[in-house]
C-alpha positions in Angstrom: 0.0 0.0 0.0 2.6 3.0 0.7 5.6 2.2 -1.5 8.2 5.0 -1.4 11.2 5.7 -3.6 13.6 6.4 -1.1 15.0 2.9 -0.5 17.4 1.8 2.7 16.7 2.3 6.4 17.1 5.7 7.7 18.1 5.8 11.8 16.8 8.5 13.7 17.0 9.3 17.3 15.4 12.0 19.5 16.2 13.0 22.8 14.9 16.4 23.4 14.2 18.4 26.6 12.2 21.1 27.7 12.9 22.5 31.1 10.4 23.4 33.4 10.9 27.1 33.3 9.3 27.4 29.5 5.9 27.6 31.2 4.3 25.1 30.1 0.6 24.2 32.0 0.9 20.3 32.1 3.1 18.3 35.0 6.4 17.1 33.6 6.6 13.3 34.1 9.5 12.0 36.1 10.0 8.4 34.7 13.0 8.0 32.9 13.4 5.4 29.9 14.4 4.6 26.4 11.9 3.2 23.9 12.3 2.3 20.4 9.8 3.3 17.5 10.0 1.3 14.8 7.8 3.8 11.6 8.0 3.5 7.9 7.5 6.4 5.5 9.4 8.8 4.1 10.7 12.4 5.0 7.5 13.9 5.3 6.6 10.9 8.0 9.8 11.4 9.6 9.9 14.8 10.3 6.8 14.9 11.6 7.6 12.0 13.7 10.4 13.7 14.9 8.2 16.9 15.8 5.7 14.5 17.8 8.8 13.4 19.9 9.5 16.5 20.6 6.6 17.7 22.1 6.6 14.2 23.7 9.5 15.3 25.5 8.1 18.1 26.8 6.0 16.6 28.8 8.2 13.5 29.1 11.9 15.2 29.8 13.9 11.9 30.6 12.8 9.5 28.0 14.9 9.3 24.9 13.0 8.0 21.7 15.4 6.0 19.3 13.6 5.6 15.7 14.3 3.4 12.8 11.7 4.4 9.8 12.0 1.9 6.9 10.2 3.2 3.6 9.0 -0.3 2.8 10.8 0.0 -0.9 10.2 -3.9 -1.2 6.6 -4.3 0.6 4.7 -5.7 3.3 5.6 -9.0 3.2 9.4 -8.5 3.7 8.5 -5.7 6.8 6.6 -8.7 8.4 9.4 -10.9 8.3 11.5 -8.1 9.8 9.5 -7.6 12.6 9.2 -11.4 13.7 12.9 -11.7 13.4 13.4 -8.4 15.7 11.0 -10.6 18.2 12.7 -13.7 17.6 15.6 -11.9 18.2 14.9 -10.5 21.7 15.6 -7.0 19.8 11.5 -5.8 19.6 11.3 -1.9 19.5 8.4 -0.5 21.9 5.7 0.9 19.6 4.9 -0.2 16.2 4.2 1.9 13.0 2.8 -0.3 10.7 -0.4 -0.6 8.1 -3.0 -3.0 7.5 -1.3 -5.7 5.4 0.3 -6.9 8.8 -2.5 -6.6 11.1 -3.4 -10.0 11.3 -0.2 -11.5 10.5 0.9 -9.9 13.8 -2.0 -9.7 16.2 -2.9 -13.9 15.5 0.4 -14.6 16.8 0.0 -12.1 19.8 2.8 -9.3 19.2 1.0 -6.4 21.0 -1.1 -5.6 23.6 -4.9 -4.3 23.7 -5.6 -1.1 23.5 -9.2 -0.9 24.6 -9.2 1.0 27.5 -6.5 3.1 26.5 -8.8 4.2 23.5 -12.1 4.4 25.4 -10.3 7.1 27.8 -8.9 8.9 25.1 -12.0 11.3 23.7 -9.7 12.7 21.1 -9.9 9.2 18.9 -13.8 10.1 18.3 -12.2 12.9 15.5 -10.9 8.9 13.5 -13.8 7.3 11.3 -15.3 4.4 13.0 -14.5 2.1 10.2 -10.7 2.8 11.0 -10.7 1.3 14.9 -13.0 -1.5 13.0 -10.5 -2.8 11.0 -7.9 -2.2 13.2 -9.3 -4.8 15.9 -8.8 -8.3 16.2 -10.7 -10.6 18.1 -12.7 -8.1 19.7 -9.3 -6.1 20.8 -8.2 -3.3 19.3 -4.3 -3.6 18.6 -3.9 -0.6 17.1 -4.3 3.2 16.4 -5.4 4.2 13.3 -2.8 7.3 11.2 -2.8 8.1 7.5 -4.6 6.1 5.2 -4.7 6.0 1.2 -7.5 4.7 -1.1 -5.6 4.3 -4.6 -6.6 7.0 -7.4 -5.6 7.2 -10.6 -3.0 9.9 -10.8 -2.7 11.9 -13.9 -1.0 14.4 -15.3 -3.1 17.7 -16.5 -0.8 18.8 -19.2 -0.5 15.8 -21.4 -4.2 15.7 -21.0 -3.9 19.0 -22.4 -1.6 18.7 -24.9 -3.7 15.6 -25.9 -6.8 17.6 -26.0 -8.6 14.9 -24.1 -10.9 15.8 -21.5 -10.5 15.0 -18.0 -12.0 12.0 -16.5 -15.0 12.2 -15.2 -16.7 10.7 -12.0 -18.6 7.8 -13.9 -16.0 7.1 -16.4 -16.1 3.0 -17.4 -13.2 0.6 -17.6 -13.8 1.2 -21.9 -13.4 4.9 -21.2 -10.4 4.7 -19.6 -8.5 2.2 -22.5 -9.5 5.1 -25.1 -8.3 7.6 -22.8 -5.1 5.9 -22.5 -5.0 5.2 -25.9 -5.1 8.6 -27.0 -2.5 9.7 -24.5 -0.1 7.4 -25.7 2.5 8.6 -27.9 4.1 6.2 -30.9 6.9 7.4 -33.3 6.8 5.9 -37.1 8.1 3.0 -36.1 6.0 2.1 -33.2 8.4 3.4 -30.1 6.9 4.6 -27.4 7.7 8.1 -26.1 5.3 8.4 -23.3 2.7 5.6 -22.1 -0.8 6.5 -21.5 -1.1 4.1 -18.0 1.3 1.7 -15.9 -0.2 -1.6 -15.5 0.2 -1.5 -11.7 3.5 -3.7 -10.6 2.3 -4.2 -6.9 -0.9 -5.8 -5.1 -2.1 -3.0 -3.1 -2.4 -1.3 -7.0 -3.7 -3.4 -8.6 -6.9 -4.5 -6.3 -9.0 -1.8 -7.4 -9.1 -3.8 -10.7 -10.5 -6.4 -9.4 -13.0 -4.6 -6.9 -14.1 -2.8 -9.5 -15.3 -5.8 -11.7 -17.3 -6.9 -8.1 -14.6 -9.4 -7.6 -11.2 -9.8 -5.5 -8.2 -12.4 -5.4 -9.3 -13.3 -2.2 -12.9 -14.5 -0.7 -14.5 -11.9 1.3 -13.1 -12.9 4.2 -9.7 -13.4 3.3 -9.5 -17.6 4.2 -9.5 -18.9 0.7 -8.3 -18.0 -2.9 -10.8 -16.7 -5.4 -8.5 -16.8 -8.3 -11.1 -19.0 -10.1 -13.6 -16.4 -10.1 -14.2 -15.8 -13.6 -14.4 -12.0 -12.8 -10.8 -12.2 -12.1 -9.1 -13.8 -14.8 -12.0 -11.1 -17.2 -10.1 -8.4 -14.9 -6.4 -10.1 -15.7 -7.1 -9.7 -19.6 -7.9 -6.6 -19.4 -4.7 -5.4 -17.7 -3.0 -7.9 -20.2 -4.7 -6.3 -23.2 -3.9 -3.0 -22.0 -0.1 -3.9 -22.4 -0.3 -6.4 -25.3 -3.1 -5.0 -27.5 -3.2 -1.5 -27.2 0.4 -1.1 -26.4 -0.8 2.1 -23.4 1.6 0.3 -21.3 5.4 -1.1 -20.2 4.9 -4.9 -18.6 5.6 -4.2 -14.9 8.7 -4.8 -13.8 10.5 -5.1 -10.2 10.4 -1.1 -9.9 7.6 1.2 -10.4 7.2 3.9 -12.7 7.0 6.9 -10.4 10.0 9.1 -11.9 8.7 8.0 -15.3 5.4 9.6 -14.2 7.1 13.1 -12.8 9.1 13.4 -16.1 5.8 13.4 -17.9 6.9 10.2 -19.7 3.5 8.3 -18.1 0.2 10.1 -18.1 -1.8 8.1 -15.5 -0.8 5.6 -12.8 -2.7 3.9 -10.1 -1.3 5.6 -6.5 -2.4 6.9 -3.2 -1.9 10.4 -1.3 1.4 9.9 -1.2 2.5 10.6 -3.9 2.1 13.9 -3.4 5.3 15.0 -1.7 6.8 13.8 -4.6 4.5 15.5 -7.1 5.3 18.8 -5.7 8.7 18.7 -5.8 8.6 17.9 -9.3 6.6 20.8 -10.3 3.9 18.0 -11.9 0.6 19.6 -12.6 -0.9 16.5 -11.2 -4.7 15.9 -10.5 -6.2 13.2 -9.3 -9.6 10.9 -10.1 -11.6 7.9 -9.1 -10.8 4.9 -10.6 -12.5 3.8 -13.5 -15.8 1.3 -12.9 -17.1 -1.8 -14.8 -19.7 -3.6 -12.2 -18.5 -0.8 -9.2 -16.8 2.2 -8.0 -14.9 0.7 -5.3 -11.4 0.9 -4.7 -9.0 -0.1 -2.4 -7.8 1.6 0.8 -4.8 0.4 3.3 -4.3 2.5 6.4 -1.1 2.5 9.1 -1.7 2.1 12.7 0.3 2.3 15.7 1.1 -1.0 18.3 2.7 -1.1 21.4 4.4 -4.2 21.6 4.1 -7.4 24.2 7.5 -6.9 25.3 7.9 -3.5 26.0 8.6 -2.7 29.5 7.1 0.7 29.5 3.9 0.3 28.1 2.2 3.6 30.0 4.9 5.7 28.4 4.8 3.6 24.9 1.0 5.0 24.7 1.5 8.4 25.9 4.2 8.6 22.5 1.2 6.9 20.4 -0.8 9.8 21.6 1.7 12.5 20.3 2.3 10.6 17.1 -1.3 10.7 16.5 -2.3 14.2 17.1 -3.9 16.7 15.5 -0.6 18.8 14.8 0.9 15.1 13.5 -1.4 14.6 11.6 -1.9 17.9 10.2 2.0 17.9 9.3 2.0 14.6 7.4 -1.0 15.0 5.5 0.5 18.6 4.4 3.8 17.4 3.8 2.5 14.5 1.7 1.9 11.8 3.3 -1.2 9.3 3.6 -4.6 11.0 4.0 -4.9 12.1 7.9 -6.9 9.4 9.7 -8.0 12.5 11.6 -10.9 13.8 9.4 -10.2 17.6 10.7 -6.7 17.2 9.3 -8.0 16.8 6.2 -9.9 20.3 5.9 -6.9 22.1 6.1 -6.6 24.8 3.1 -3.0 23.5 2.5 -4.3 19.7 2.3 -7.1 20.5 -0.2 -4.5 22.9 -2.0 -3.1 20.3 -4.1 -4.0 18.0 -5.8 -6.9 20.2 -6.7 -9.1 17.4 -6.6 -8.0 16.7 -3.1 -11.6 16.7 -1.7 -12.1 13.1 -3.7 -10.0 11.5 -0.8 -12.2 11.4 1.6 -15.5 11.4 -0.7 -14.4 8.1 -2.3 -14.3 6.9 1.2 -16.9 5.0 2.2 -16.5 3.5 -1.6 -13.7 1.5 -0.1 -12.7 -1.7 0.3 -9.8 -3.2 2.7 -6.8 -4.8 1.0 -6.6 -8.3 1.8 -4.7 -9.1 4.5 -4.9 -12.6 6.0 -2.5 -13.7 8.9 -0.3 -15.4 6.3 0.1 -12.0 3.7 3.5 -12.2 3.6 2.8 -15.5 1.5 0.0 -14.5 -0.2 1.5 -11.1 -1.2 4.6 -12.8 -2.9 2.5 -15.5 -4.2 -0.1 -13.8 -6.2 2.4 -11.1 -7.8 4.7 -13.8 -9.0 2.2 -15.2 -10.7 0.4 -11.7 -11.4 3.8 -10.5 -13.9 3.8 -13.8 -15.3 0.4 -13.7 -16.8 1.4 -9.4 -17.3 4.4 -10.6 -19.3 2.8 -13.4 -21.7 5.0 -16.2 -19.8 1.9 -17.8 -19.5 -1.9 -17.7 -20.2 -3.8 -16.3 -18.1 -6.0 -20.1 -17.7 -2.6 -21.7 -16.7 -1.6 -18.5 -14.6 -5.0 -17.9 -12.3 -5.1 -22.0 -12.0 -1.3 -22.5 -10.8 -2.1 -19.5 -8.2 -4.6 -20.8 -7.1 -3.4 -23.7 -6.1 -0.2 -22.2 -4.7 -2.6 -19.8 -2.1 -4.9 -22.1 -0.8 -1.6 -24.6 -0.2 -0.6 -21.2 2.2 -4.2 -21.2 3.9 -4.1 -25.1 4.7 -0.6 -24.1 5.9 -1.6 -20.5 8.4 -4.5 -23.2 9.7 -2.1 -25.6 10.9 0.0 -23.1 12.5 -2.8 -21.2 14.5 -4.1 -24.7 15.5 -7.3 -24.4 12.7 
């Protein structure tokens, strides 16, 4: 769901202090710790992460906050196996930034503590949607608190539209729509090269879902126990995509890296993307817009949202959720949002003049909401992640049909499902 181009781990660490003579009106805490935030993101999460510390440690003085952000450059499934290693390990951090994709993987195995109470005596989370604590329970607990989300758009670029003299899309537009669209902002020299592709034929799952929800179907069953690759729907969805590349020519075959610098030069008119892309849209000057996906049976897309955990193991739990309350305020999320990162969790965050600034369709974030489905994310998604992809660019590249290609995944997933029932005792 939040793919980022800056790749590596960035290490952060903050250790501020704010005497008592600044005047402040709260009681300054006297415990004195060190706990460990492990957050992903980029710059725009990481400053404002950094600002939240700060005024953490005002009311906090002796507590030093040590953060690792990690920008999830190669997805979920490889920050899940991260994070049980660092458990494994005996080297957990404290509190836990992380999104939807691992919820279940790491609340069925019991990596963080509840946070009902902790919620119910915080009034502040009322400002959240509902839907948000919903999804971010399991088993009747609620393991953690909801941030930035993103439902995926398709991102385009308003000056190739121009120069194209196509109109821009429309709220109703149709899966039929969109392939003339892209057809027309595709640009072909004599010989057939391609100067500038009209779409990217998404490379990653949290992309590409909106596909398949949009043709009333998913690669998954509704409630994420059992493939669905057999749906006819699905392998209808999968030739379209394939078409789009093969056919029509509109787009590259997706590769191991996204497109996203190919898309800021102005060498890609649309791609399929989330808020935040925007920090990256700015600084490349694109004149960038955004609209909802196009819609065959259904206007739904996908959305993915991060939450915060305090882990099992930590031995300052108390302090661990005072942090999650500074990393999820108003000002935080106000700071991301405007700086580019997901959507604010915090609807009021989302009003901001600055937020709705840019893209100009900005407002469509929260509009398209309750037109939103989760991404699926079953206990075992680092499997299912890696599994479907593989087989995903396979079919995307013509290695094989898409019969043989929705058949052999199939197979492959529900093998993973018999597999997470034997390990959670099913």
């Amino acid at each position: 769901m939040y793919k980022l181009s800056r790749r590596g781990l960035l290490l952060s660490s903050a250790a501020l202090a704010v005497g008592a003579g600044m005047g402040r009106a709260f009681a300054q805490s006297d415990a004195s710790a060190t706990l460990k935030l492990q957050a992903f993101g980029g710059d725009a999460q990481l400053t404002a992460i950094n600002n939240a510390i700060g005024r953490f440690n005002e009311k906090h003085p002796n507590v030093r906050v040590e953060v690792a952000i990690d920008p999830i450059s190669t997805g979920w499934g490889d920050y899940v196996t991260k994070v049980f290693s660092q458990f494994n390990s005996g080297q957990a951090a404290d509190v836990y930034g992380t999104a939807i994709e691992t919820f279940q993987a790491f609340s069925s195995r019991g990596l963080f503590i509840p946070l009902n109470d902790y919620v119910a005596a915080n009034s502040g989370f009322s400002d959240f949607a509902p839907s948000l604590f919903e999804q971010a329970s399991y088993n009747g607990n609620i393991n953690y608190i909801p941030i930035g989300w993103n439902n995926i758009m398709i991102n385009y670029n308003r000056d190739l539209f121009d120069a194209a003299g196509v109109a821009y899309p429309s709220r109703d537009w149709t899966w039929e729509e969109f392939r003339e669209v892209a057809k027309a902002l595709t640009v072909k020299d004599a010989s057939g090269n391609v100067s500038q592709f009209g779409y990217e034929v998404p490379n990653q799952n949290f992309f590409v879902q909106p596909w398949f929800f949009t043709n009333g179907t998913g690669v998954l069953n509704d409630d994420w126990t059992a493939s669905n690759m057999l749906d006819p729907k699905v392998a209808e969805t999968l030739q379209f995509l394939h078409d789009l590349i093969h056919v029509d020519g509109v787009s590259p075959i997706p590769a191991k890296d996204t497109m996203d610098n190919q898309f800021f030069a102005g060498q890609i008119a649309m791609i399929s993307r989330g808020h935040w892309i925007v920090e990256n849209a700015k600084e490349a000057n694109l004149d960038m817009d955004i609209a909802v996906v196009p819609r065959k049976e259904t206007g739904i897309t996908v959305i993915g949202f991060g939450g915060y955990a305090v882990a099992k193991t930590s031995p300052h739990p108390d302090l661990a959720q005072a942090l999650i309350t500074e990393l999820t305020s108003v000002e935080t999320q106000i700071e991301e949002g405007e700086g580019g990162g997901g959507v604010p969790g915090r609807k009021s965050a989302a009003e901001t003049e600055a937020f709705l600034a840019f893209p100009p369709s900005a407002a469509l974030y929260y509009e398209t909401l309750p037109e939103t489905k989760a991404v699926p994310s079953p206990a075992n998604f680092q499997e299912v992640e890696k599994i479907f992809i593989r087989h995903y660019t396979a079919m995307m590249a013509g290695q094989v049909s898409i019969a043989d290609g929705v058949k052999a995944a199939d197979a492959e997933l529900n093998e993973s499902f018999a597999r997470l029932k034997q390990q959670l005792g099913g």
